[in-house]
C-alpha positions as CSV (number, residue, x, y, z in Angstrom):
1,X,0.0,0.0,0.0
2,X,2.8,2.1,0.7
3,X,4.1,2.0,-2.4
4,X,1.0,3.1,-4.5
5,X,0.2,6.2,-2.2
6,X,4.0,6.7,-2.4
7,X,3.8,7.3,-6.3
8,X,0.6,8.9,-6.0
9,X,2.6,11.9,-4.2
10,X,5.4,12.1,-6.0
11,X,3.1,12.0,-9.7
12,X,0.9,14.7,-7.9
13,X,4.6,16.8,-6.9
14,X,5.6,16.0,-10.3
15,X,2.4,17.9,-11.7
16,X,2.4,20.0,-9.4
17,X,6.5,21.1,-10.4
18,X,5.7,21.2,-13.9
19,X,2.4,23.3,-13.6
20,X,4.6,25.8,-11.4
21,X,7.2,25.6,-14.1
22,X,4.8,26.6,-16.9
23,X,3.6,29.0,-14.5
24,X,6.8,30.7,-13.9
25,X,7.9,30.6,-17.7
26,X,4.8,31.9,-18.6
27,X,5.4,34.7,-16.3
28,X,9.2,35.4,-16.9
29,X,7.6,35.6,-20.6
30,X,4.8,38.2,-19.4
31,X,7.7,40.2,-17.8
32,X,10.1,40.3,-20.9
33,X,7.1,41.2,-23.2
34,X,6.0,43.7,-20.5
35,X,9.2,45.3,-20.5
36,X,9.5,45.4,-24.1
37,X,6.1,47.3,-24.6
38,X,7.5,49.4,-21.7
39,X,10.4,50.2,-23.7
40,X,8.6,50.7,-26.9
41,X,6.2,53.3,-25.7
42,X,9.1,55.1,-23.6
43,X,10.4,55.3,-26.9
44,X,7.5,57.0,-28.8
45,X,7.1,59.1,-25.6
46,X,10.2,60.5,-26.4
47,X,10.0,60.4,-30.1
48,X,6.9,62.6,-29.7
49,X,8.4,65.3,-27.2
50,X,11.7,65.4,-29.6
51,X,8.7,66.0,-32.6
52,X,7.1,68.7,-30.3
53,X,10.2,70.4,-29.4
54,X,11.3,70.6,-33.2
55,X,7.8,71.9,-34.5
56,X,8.0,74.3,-32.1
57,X,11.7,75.4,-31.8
58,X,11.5,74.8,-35.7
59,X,8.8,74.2,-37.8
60,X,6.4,76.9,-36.5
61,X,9.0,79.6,-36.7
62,X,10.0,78.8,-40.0
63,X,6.6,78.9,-40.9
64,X,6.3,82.9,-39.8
65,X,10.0,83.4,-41.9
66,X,8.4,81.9,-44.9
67,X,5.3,84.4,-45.1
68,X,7.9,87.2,-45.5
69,X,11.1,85.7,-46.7
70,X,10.4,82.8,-49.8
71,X,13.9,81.6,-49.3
72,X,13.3,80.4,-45.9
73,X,12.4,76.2,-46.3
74,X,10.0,74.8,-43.7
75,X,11.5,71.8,-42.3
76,X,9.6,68.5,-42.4
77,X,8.7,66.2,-39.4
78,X,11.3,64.0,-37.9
79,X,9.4,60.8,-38.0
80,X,6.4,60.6,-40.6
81,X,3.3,58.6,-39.6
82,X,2.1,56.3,-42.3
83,X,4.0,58.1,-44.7
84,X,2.0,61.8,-43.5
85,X,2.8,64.9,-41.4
86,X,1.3,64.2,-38.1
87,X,0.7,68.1,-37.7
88,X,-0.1,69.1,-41.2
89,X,-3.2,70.3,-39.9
90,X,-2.0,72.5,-36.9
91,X,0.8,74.0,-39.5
92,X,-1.9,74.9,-41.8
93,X,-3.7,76.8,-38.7
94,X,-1.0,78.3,-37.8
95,X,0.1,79.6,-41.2
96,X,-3.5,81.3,-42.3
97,X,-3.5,82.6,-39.1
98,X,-0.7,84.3,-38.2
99,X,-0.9,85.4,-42.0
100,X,-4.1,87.2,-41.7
101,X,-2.3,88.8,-38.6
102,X,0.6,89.8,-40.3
103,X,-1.3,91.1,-43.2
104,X,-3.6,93.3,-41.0
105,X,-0.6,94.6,-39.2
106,X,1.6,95.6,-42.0
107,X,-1.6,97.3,-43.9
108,X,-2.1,99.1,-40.6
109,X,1.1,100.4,-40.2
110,X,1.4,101.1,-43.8
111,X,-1.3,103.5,-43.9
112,X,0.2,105.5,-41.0
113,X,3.5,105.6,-42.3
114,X,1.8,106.2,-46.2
115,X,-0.1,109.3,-44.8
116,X,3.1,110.7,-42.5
117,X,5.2,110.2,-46.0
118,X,3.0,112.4,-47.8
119,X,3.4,115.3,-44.7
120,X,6.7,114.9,-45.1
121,X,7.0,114.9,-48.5
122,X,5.0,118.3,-48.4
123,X,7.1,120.1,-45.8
124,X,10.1,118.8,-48.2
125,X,8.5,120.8,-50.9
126,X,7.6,123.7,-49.2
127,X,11.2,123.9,-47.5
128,X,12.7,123.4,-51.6
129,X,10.7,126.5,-52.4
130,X,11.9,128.6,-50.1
131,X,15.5,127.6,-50.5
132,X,15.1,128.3,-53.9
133,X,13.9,131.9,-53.2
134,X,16.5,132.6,-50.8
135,X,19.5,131.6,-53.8
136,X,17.9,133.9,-56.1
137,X,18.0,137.2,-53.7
138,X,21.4,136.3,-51.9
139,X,24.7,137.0,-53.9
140,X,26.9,136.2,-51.2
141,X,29.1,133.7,-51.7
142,X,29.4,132.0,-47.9
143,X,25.6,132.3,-48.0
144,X,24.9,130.6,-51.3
145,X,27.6,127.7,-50.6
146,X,25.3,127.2,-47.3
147,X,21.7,127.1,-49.3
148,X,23.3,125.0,-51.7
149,X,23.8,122.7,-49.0
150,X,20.6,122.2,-47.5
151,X,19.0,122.1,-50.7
152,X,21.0,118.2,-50.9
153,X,20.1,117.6,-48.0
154,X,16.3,118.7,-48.5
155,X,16.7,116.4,-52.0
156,X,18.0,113.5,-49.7
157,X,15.1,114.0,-47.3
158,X,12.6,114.0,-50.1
159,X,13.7,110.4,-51.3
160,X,13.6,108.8,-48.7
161,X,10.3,110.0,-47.6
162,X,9.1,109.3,-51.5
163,X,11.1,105.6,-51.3
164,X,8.7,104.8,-47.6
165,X,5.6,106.3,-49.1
166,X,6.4,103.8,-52.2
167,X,7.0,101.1,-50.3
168,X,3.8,101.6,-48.6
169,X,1.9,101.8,-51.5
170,X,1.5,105.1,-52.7
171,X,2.9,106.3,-56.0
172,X,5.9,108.1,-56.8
173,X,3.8,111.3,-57.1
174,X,5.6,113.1,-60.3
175,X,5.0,113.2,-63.9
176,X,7.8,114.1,-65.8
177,X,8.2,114.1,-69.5
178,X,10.6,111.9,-71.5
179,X,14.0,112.4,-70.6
180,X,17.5,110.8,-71.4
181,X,19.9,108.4,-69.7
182,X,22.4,110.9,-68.7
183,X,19.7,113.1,-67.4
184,X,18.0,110.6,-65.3
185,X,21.1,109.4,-64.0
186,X,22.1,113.0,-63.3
187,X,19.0,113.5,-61.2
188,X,19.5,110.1,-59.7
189,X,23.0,111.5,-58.4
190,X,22.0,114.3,-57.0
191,X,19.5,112.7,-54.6
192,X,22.2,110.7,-52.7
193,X,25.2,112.1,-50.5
194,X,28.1,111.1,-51.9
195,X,27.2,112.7,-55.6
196,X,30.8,113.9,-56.0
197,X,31.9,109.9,-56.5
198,X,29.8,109.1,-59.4
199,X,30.6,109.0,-63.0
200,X,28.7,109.5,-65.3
201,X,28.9,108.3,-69.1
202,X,28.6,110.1,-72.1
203,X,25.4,111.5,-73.1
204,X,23.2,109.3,-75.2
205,X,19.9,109.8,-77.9
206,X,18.1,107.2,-76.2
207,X,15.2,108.7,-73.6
208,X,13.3,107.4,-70.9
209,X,9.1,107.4,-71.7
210,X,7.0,109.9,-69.6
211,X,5.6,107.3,-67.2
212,X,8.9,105.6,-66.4
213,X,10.8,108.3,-65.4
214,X,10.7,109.0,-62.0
215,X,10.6,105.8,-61.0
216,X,13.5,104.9,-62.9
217,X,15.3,107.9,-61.0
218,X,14.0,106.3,-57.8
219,X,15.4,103.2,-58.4
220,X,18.7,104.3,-59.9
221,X,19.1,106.6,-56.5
222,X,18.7,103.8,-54.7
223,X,21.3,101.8,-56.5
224,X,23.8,104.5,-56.1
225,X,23.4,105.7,-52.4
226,X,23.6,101.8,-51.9
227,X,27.0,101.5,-53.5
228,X,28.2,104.3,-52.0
229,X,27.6,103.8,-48.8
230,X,29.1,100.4,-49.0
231,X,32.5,101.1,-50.0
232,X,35.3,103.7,-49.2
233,X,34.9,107.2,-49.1
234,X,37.3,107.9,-52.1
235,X,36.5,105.2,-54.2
236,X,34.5,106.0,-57.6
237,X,30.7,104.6,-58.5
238,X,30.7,103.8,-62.1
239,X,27.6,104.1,-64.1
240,X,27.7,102.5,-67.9
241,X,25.6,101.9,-70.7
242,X,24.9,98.4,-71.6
243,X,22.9,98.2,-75.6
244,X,20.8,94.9,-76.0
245,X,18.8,93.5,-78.2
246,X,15.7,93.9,-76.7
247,X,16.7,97.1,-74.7
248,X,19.2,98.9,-72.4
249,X,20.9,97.9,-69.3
250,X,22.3,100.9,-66.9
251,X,24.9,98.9,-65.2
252,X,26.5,100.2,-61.8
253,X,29.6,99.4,-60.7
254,X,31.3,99.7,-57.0
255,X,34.6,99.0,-55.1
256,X,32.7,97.7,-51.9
257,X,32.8,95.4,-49.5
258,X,31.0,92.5,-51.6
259,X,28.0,90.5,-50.2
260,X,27.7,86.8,-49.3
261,X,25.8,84.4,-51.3
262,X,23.0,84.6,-48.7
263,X,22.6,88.6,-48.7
264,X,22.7,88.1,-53.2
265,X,19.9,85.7,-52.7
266,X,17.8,87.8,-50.3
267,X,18.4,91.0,-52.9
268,X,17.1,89.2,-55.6
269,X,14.1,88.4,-53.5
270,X,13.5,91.7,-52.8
271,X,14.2,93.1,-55.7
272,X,12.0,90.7,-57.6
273,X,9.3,92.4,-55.6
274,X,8.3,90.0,-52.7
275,X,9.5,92.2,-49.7
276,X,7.2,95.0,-50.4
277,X,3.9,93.6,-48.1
278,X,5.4,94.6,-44.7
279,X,8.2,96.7,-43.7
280,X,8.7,95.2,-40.2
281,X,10.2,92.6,-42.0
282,X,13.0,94.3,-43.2
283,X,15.1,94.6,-39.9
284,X,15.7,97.7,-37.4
285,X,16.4,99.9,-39.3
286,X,14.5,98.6,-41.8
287,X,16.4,98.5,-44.9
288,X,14.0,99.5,-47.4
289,X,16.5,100.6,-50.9
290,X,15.5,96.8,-52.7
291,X,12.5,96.6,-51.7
292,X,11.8,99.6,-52.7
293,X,12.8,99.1,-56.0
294,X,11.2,95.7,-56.5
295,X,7.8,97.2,-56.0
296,X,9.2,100.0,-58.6
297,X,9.8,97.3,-61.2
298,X,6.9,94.9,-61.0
299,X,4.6,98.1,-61.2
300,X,6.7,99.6,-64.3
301,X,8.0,96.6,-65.7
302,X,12.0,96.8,-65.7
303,X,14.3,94.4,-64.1
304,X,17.1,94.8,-61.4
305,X,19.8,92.2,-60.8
306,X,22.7,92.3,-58.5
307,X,25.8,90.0,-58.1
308,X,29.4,89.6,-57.6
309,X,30.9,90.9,-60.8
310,X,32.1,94.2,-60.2
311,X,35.2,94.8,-61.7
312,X,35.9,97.2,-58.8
313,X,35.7,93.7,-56.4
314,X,32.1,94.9,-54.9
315,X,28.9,94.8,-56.4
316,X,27.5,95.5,-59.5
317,X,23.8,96.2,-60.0
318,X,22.0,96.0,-63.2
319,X,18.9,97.9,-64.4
320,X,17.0,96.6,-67.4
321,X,14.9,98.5,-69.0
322,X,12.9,97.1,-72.1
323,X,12.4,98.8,-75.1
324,X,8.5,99.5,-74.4
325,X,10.3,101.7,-71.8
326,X,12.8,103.7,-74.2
327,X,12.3,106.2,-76.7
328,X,14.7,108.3,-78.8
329,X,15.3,111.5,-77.1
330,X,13.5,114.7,-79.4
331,X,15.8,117.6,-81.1
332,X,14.6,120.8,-80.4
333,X,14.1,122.5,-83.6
334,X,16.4,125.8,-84.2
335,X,14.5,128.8,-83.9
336,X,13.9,130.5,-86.9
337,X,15.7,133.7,-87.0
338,X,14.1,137.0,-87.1
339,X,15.3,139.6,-90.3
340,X,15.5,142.9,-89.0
341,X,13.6,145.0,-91.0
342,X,15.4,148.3,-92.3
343,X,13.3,151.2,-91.4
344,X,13.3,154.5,-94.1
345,X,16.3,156.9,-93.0
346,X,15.2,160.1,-91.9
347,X,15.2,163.2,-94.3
348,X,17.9,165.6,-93.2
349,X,15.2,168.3,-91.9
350,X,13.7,166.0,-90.0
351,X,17.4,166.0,-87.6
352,X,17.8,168.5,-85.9
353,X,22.0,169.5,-85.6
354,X,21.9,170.7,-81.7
355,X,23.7,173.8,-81.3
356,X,26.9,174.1,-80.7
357,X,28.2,174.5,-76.8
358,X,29.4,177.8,-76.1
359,X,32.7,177.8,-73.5
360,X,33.4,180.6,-71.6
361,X,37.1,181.2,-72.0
362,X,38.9,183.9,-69.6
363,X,40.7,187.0,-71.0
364,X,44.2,187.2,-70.7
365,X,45.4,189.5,-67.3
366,X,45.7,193.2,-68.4
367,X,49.2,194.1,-68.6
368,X,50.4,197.0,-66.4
369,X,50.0,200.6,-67.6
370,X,53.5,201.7,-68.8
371,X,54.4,205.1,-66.4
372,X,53.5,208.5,-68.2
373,X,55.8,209.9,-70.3
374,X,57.1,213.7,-68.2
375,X,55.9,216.7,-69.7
376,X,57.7,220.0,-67.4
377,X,56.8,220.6,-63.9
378,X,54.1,222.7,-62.5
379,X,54.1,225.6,-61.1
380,X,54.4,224.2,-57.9
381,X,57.4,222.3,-59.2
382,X,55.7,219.0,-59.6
383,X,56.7,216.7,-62.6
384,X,53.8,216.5,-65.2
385,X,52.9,213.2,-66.7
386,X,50.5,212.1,-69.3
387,X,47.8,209.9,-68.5
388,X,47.6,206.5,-70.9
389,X,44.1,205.6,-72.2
390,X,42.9,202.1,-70.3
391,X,43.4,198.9,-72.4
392,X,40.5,197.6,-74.5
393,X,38.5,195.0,-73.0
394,X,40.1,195.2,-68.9
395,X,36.4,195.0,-68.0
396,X,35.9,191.3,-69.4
397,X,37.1,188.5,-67.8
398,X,35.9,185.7,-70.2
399,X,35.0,185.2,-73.5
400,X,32.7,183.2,-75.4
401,X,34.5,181.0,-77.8
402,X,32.2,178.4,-80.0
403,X,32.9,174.9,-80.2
404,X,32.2,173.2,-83.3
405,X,31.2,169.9,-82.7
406,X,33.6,167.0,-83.4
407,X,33.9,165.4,-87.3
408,X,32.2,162.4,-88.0
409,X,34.8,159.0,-88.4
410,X,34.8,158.1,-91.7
411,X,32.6,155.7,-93.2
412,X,33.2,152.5,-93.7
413,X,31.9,149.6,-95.3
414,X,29.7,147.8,-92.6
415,X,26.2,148.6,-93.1
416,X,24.4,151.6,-91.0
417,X,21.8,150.6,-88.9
418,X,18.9,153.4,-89.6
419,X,16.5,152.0,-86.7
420,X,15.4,154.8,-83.7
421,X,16.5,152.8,-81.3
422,X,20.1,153.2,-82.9
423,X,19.7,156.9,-84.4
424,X,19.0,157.6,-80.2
425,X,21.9,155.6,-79.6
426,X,24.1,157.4,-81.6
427,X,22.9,160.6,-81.2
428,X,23.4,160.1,-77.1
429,X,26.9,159.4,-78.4
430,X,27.5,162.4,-80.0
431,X,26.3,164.2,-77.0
432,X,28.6,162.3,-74.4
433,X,31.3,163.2,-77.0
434,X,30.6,167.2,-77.2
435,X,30.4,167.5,-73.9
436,X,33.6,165.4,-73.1
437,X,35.5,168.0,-76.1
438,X,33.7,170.9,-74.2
439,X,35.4,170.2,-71.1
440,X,38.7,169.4,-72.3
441,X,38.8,173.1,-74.5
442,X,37.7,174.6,-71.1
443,X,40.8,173.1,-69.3
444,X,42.9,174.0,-72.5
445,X,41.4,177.6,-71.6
446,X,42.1,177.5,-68.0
């Protein structure tokens, strides 16, 4: 019996063994698979917080750059769920939204600064006018050299209150007629400071049209003050004419400091007129001189280009402007000249010969009376003399001696000009002339 019951408890310990056996692989398997899941989602925990930090540290700010700046590149997710952008749909948000923002802002402040332009502008104008009446009445030479000044400056202050206004949408605000290359870039130069550094090419027949001429100036100004305030003080700004087939390229030249490949992009953004929507956007100060003339040539339809190819080492900018924008420059006829007319001479008792100047001439001094001849004594035993009779004439003192007038030069073989306005002319002549010989007989006399 002892044997049965025996086996009995060990086949129940064996069970028993086994079944905790399964149990505990079972449970060491639970464990490592628990672990693992543990793992895993510590993972995407952290996957996801790295994903937050780089949408918002990232993503999102790129996002802003873009709406102002189209060489900024939003960067894409760092881990792609099922192949899509787990916060596409927040970016999108985000974008139209701070878009609306930015656009309601910078329409905002454009208006303010569009309608403070045009004060300024005004005050600019009114301030030109009176410097202007101020050179004409001063002759002094310290005083003019002074007004001369302040009239560049005045010019200065004008563009760049006429650049903002621009910029903020308003037009350029003067109608000019046609005019040439050299002329526009003659009033381009005096608009910056450093005029004295530019040269200027050789006049040309081509012209600018009507409509394109002051923003052309605008833009050219803004070319030039750029290149000159980028390189040394004593170094030239060269301004050439470029022929093409399709038009005529006004290429400028400086001896600058250059400009890296990012600041050439960024120009030719600007200038291709995508920096024009809000000036906050264009740093503190804001730097408005491409912008300004990328709005200029997407509204008038000329190009700008800048890049590294400056002889001078700096920069060289190129404006483009198509032949819809060039005309030939117009002659100005000669005016015809007027034939004086030959008026009748006058008939000889129509003159008048004035009369001629009497000078009073003084008579010689009356010579002393020679003593009287002795005749005897009287009877008192006096000498007698004989009394002289008085010299002729002792009474006057001057005389009146005629002057004839002075003989005509001879004639010669130009023509005589028988208008009044030269018979007055010549007979005030003949005056002067008497009365000059009248005065030098009386000092003859004297």
């Amino acid at each position: 019996m002892e044997y049965p019951l025996l086996t009995a408890v060990l086949v129940c310990v064996s069970l028993l063994a086994a079944a905790l056996a399964v149990l505990l692989v079972r449970q060491r398997r639970v464990a490592v698979n628990t672990g693992r899941r543990g793992e895993q989602l510590l993972a995407e925990l952290r996957a996801r917080e790295e994903e937050e930090r780089h949408l918002l540290h990232r993503r999102l700010p790129a996002i802003v750059e873009a709406q102002t700046n189209q060489a900024v590149t939003v960067p894409g997710p760092l881990r792609a769920v099922n192949g899509e952008d787990p916060h596409r749909e927040l970016l999108v948000a985000v974008s139209e939204l701070t878009g609306q923002t930015r656009r309601n802002a910078a329409e905002s402040a454009a208006a303010t600064l569009r309608a403070m332009m045009r004060t300024v502008q005004n005050l600019a104008g009114e301030q030109q006018v009176l410097i202007s009446a101020m050179e004409e009445q001063h002759d002094n030479p310290d005083v003019l050299d002074g007004l001369l000044g302040l009239d560049h400056a005045n010019s200065q202050l004008g563009r760049r209150a006429q650049a903002t206004a621009v910029l903020c949408g308003s037009w350029p605000g003067l109608q000019r007629s046609a005019a040439t290359l050299t002329d526009v870039v003659r009033g381009a130069t005096g608009r910056i400071r450093d005029y004295e550094r530019v040269q200027i090419p050789a006049p040309l027949d081509t012209a600018v049209v009507s409509q394109a001429v002051e923003p052309v100036v605008l833009a050219v100004a803004e070319l030039l003050d750029n290149g000159a305030r980028h390189s040394q003080p004593g170094s030239p700004v060269q301004v050439s004419f470029q022929q093409a087939h399709n038009g005529l390229a006004i290429v400028i030249d400086d001896a600058g400091v250059g400009m890296t490949v990012e600041a050439v992009q960024r120009a030719g953004w600007l200038l291709e007129g995508h920096g024009g929507q809000d000036i906050a956007a264009l740093g503190v100060p804001p730097r408005i001189g491409f912008a300004v003339i990328g709005v200029l040539s997407r509204r008038y339809g000329f190009r700008v280009s800048v890049d590294m190819r400056s002889p001078f080492g700096g920069v060289r900018a190129v404006l483009f402007l198509p032949s819809e924008l060039l005309t030939r420059a117009a002659v100005p006829e000669p005016a015809p000249q007027e034939i004086p007319s030959l008026a009748a001479p006058a008939s000889p008792a129509a003159i008048t010969p004035s009369p001629a100047p009497q000078v009073r001439v003084p008579a010689p001094e009356p010579k002393p009376a020679e003593p009287a001849e002795e005749l005897g004594t009287t009877e008192h035993g006096l000498p007698r003399r004989r009394r002289r009779a008085p010299v002729a004439g002792a009474a006057s003192t001057t005389l009146s001696v005629p002057v004839s007038p002075p003989a005509a030069p001879e004639a010669t073989e130009s023509p005589v000009n028988h208008s009044p306005v030269a018979t007055a002319t010549a007979w005030q002549r003949g005056t002067r002339q008497g009365r000059a010989s009248s005065t030098d007989v009386e000092r003859d006399f004297q």
